[in-house]
C-alpha positions in Angstrom: 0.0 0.0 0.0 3.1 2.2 1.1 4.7 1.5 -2.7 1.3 2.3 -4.3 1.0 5.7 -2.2 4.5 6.6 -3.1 4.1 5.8 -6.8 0.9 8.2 -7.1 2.2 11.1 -5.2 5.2 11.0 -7.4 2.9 10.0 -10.5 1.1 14.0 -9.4 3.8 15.9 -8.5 6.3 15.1 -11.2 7.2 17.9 -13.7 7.8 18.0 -17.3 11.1 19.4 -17.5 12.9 20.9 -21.2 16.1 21.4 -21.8 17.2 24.9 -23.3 20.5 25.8 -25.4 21.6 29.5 -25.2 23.6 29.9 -27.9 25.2 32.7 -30.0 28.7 34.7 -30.8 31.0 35.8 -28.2 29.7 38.9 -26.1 26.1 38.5 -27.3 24.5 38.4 -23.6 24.0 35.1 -23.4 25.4 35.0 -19.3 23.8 38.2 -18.7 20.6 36.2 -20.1 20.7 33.5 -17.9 21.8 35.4 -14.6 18.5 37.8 -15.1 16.5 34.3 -15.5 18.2 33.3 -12.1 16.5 36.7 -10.7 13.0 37.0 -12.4 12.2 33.0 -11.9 12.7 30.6 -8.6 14.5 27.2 -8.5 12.1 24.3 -8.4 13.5 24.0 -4.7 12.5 27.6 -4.2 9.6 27.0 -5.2 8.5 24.3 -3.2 9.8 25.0 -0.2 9.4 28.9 -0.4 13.0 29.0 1.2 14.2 31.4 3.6 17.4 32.3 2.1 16.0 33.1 -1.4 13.3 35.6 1.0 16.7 36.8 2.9 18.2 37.6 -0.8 14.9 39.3 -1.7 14.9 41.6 1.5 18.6 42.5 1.1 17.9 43.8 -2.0 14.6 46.0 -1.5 13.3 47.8 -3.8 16.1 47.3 -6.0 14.8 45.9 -9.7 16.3 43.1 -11.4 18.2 45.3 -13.8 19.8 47.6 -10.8 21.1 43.8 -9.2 22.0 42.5 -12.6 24.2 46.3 -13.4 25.9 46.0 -9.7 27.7 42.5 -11.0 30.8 41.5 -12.4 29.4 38.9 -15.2 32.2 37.1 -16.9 32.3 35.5 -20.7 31.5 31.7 -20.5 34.2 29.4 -21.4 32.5 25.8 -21.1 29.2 26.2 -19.7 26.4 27.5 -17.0 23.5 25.8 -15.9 20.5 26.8 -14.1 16.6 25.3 -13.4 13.9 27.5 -13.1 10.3 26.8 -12.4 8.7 28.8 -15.2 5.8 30.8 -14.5 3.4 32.9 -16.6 1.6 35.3 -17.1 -0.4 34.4 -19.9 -4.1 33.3 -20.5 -3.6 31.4 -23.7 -4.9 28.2 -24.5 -1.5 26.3 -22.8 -1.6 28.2 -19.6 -2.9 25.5 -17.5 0.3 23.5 -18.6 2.4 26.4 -18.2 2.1 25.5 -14.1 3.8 22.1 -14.1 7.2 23.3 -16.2 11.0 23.6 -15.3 13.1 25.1 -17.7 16.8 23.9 -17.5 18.9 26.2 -18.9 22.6 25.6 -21.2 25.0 28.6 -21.8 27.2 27.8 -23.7 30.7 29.4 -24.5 30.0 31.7 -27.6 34.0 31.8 -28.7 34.8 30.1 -32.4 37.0 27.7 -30.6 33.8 26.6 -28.8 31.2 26.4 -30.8 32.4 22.8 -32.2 31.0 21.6 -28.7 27.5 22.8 -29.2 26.6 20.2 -31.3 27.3 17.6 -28.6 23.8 19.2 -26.3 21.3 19.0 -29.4 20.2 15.4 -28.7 18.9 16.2 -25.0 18.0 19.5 -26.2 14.5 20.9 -26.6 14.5 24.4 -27.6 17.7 27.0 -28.6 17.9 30.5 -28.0 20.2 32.4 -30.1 21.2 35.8 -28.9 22.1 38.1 -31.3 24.0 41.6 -30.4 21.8 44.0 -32.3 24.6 46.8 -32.0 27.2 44.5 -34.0 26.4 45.1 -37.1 29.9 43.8 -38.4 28.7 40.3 -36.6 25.6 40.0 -38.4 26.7 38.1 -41.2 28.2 35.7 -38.8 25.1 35.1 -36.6 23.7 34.2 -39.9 26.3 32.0 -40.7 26.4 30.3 -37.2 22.5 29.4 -37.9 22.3 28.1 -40.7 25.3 26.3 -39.1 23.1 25.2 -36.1 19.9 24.2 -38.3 21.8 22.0 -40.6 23.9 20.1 -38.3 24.7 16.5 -38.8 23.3 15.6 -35.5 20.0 16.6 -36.3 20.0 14.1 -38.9 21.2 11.1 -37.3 18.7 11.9 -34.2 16.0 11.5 -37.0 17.3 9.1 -39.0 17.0 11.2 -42.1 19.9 12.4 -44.5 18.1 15.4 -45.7 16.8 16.3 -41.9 17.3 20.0 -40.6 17.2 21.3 -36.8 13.5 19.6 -35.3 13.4 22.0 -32.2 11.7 25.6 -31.7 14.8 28.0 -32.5 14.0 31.7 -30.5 16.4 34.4 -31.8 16.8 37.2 -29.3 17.8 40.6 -30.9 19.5 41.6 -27.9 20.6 45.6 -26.6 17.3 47.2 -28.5 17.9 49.5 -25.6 21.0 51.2 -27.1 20.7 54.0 -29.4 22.5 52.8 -32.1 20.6 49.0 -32.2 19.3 47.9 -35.6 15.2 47.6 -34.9 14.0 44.5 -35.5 12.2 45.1 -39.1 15.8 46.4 -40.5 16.8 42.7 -39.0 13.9 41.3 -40.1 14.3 42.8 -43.8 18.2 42.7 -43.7 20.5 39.9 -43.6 18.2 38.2 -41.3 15.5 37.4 -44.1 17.4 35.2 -46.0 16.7 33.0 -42.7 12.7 32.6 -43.6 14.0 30.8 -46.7 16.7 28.6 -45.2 14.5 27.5 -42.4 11.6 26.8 -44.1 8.8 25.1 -41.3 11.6 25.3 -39.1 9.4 26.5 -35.5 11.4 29.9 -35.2 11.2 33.1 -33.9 12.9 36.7 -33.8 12.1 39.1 -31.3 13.6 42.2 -29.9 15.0 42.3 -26.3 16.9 44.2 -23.8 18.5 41.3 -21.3 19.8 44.2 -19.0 16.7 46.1 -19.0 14.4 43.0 -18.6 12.8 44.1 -21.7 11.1 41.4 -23.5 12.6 38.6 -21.5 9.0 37.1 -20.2 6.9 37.4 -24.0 9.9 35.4 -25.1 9.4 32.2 -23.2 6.1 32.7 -22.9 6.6 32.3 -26.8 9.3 29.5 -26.5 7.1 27.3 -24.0 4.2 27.5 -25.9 6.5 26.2 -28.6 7.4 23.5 -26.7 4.2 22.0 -25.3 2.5 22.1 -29.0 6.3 20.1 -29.8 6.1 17.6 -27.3 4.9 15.0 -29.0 7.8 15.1 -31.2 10.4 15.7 -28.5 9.0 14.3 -25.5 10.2 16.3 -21.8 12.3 14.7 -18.8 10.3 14.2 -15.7 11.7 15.3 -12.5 
């Protein structure tokens, strides 16, 4: 009776959990990225058990928002990787928002140096989404982030995970234009229409999207994944989630 007990609670209370690349060049914001997630979402732990030191941080820090904290740090290029688990949480009221309740988000940054990026291919077997940030200030870069796509989408890997020859990327790719809070940022119809477009035609029905951000200013962060989780629920049945 015990085994069946314990078997049902854990039947209920598991999670669906999905596993998330961040990905992009070198100085991009990809760390910044993930260190605002760390603020704006709790841990599943956190979230559970409501814990005192995560209420401690919070009253140490006051009023302050999560761009002031984010500002006052020293963040540091990747070289390997950073991981974090979030619980996500929403704020929407579409059609997948009684789903949205029961998801962690695990979290990948990767290293964004050429020397690096040889590595990312090893993650997009476990993976289930990508985020690609994209410095909208570097104009000399953009050329590259193309590049680096088209890169990602027609990987080898993604063929011999689906057994096809001819198979592209099968997960929802999210391009963040990053720094749309800087003057001189490219809006996101010159991307759109620019080097950008020739992206509609190389990824065909890939499940992609391209959205402005500022990852300092918490600008855009939350419509993103609201975005990207949709994505991944209506995907799931293709790439089926962990449970933890």
């Amino acid at each position: 009776m015990f085994h069946l007990a314990s078997s049902l609670y854990t039947q209920y209370t598991k999670r669906e959990q999905y596993n998330i690349l961040i990905l992009g060049l070198d100085n991009a914001g990809k760390t910044t990225f993930l260190e605002h997630i760390k603020l704006l979402f709790p841990s599943p732990v956190e979230a559970t058990t409501k814990s005192k030191s995560k209420s401690s941080d919070n009253s140490s820090n006051g009023s302050r928002s999560t761009s002031d904290i984010l500002k006052a740090r020293r963040i540091l290029p990747t070289v390997g990787q950073n991981t974090t688990t979030i619980k996500f949480q929403s704020n929407s009221d579409s059609e997948f928002s009684s789903q949205f309740r029961n998801i962690n988000l695990k979290f990948w940054d990767l290293g964004g140096q050429r020397s690096l990026r040889n590595m990312w291919s090893r993650y997009y077997n476990s993976c289930h989404g990508i985020i690609f940030i994209i410095d909208s200030t570097d104009t000399a870069r953009f050329q590259e982030c193309y590049e680096t796509l088209i890169e990602i989408a027609h990987d080898q890997t993604w063929a011999n995970i689906n057994g096809d020859a001819e198979a592209i990327v099968n997960v929802p790719i999210l391009m963040l234009a990053n720094k749309q809070d800087l003057p001189q940022a490219v809006d996101l119809v010159s991307l759109k229409t620019g080097v950008f477009i020739k992206l509609v035609s190389e990824l065909e029905a890939t499940d992609s999207k391209l959205l402005p951000v500022s990852v300092l200013e918490n600008q855009g962060i939350q419509e993103s994944l609201e975005w990207l989780v949709t994505r991944l629920i209506y995907n799931k049945n293709q790439k089926k989630p962990e449970y933890k």
